[in-house]
C-alpha positions, 0 to 999 in steps of 0.5 A: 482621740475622742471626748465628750464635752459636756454642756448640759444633760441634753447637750454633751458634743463629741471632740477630737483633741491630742491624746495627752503627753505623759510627764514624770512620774505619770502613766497613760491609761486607754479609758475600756468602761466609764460609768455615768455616776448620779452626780454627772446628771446634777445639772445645778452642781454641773452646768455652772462648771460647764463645758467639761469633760465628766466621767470618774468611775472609770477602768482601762489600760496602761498604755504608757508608763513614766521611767521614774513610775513603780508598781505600774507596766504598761498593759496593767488593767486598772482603775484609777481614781481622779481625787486623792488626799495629800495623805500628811495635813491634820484633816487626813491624819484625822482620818477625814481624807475627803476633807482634804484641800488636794482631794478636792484639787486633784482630777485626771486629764481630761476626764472618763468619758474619752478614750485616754486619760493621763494621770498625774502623779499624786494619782499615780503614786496612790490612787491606781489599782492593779485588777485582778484576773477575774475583775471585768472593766465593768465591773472594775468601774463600779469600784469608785462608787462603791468606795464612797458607800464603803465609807459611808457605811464604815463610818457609820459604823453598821452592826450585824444587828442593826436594821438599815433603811434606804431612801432612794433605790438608784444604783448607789442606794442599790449598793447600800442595800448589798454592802449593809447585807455583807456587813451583816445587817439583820434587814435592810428596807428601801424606798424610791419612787420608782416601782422600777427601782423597787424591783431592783431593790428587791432583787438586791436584798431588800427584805421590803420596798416602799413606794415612798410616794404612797406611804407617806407618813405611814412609813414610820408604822411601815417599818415598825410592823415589818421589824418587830415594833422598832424603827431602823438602826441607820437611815442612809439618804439616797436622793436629793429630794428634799421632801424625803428627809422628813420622812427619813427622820420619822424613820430613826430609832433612839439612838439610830445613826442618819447619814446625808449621802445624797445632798439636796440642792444647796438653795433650798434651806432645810429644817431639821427637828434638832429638840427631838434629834437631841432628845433622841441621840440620834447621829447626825453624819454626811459621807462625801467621795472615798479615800484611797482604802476605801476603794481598795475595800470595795475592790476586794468586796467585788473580786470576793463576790461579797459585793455584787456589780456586774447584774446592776450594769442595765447598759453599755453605750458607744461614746457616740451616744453618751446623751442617750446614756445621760438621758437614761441617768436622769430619767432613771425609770429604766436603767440602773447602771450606765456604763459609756465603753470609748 
């Protein structure tokens, strides 16, 4: 089979290598849609790791099943998960599951972006989902991504009153936008630095989109005359660009919830305004990954249409030209969603 080892953004070179052999308790899964996720092009979290075989939001077919396998046959249309929780220490009891020690232990073998992968047991046994008739592959792939905004938001706790703010308009700010209105958010906002991203997020709901660059320090006063004199309820950082942090700090009403979603670079040291923070009883939350609920959620959330995908998928590439479609990624002025089809 074909996969496509990754070096560094511009340097990801096509292998072939044996289809895995499948153990106990494992299933086979033909790789048919694998989205290239913001993460994938983090060269600092990436190359270090390097080389590799990335791509996790991925869907496909059951191509062979384990004897000792319930719940799965051969030729079931899927999605699969590469992280789970060991769902029994006191971090997942807790309800902290992305916490866990297995969560950040567990992968498939060897990753999305080839044409099979073999999932292990733990995976298996909890981290495979059956589609529904009507789900597209496409659209099935975006049920990892939304899992992680799902989490984000449910722990966030969005209310049907709050007015939500997005710092960074790329695809899973985009998801912020659609999942804070199904949840029955009273407005969301949204800034980027793109206007191509602005536009999206319009198209997504956005009652206004802000050009973080040109705003500045004005967003504050942005925000108050477009939401009747108050700040957001709930600031979700989108973007790992340092500079956006203060700007989303200076967008919090008293009481208001900010959620690192998107984490700057681990050496860059931040400075954070604890006295006012405190003042203010703001929360303070980060969301890392998704649990296996969650991502159940967001597929309901795709199946029902509550939770739009499949017009956010700008391209759909061979795996012969992945580079291209990590080039776009990291470029981000002209694509949303990416989805490499092996």
């Amino acid at each position: 089979m074909r996969v496509a080892v990754y070096h560094s953004n511009s340097d990801i070179r096509i292998e072939e290598r044996p289809v895995p052999e499948i153990g106990p308790d494992e299933i086979l899964m033909r790789v048919r849609a694998s989205g290239i996720c913001g993460s994938d092009v983090m060269e600092w979290y990436r190359v270090p790791k390097a080389p590799l075989v990335l791509g996790h939001e991925v869907a496909g077919d059951v191509t062979e099943v384990d004897g000792g396998v319930d719940g799965v046959r051969v030729g079931d249309r899927v999605v699969v998960t590469h992280h789970v929780p060991c769902e029994a220490c006191h971090l997942c009891e807790a309800g902290h599951e992305t916490a866990c020690e297995t969560l950040h232990t567990t992968n498939f073998d060897p990753g999305g972006f080839s044409e099979y992968v073999r999932v292990p047991p733990l995976q298996t046994d909890r981290g495979v989902l059956v589609l529904p008739d009507d789900v597209s592959y496409e659209d099935a792939s975006f049920v990892e991504p939304l899992g992680c905004v799902v989490r984000s938001q449910e722990r966030a706790g969005v209310r049907p009153d709050d007015t939500v703010l997005v710092i960074g308009s790329g695809i899973s700010g985009l998801l912020h936008i659609r999942l804070a209105l199904a949840l029955g958010a009273r407005r969301v906002f949204a800034t980027d630095v793109s206007p191509y991203r602005l536009g999206w997020a319009r198209r997504s709901g956005a009652a206004e989109a802000f050009d973080a660059i040109a705003t500045g320090e004005e967003l504050p006063a942005l925000v108050r005359d477009a939401n009747d004199g108050r700040l957001a309820d709930l600031v979700l950082l989108c973007t790992g660009a340092r500079t956006a942090i203060p700007q989303a700090l200076d967008c919090l009403e008293p009481g208001a919830t900010f959620v690192f979603f998107a984490p700057p670079p681990p050496d860059e040291p931040l400075e954070m305004p604890m006295a006012e923070l405190w003042r203010r009883e703001v929360t303070i939350r980060t969301a890392y990954g998704a649990a296996p609920g969650d991502l159940a959620r967001a597929l309901e959330l795709i199946e029902s249409g509550e939770v739009r995908v499949g017009d956010l998928v700008t391209h759909k590439l061979p795996l012969d030209e992945i580079e291209r479609g990590f080039q776009l990624v990291a470029d981000a002025s002209e694509s949303v969603k990416v989805i490499v089809e092996p």
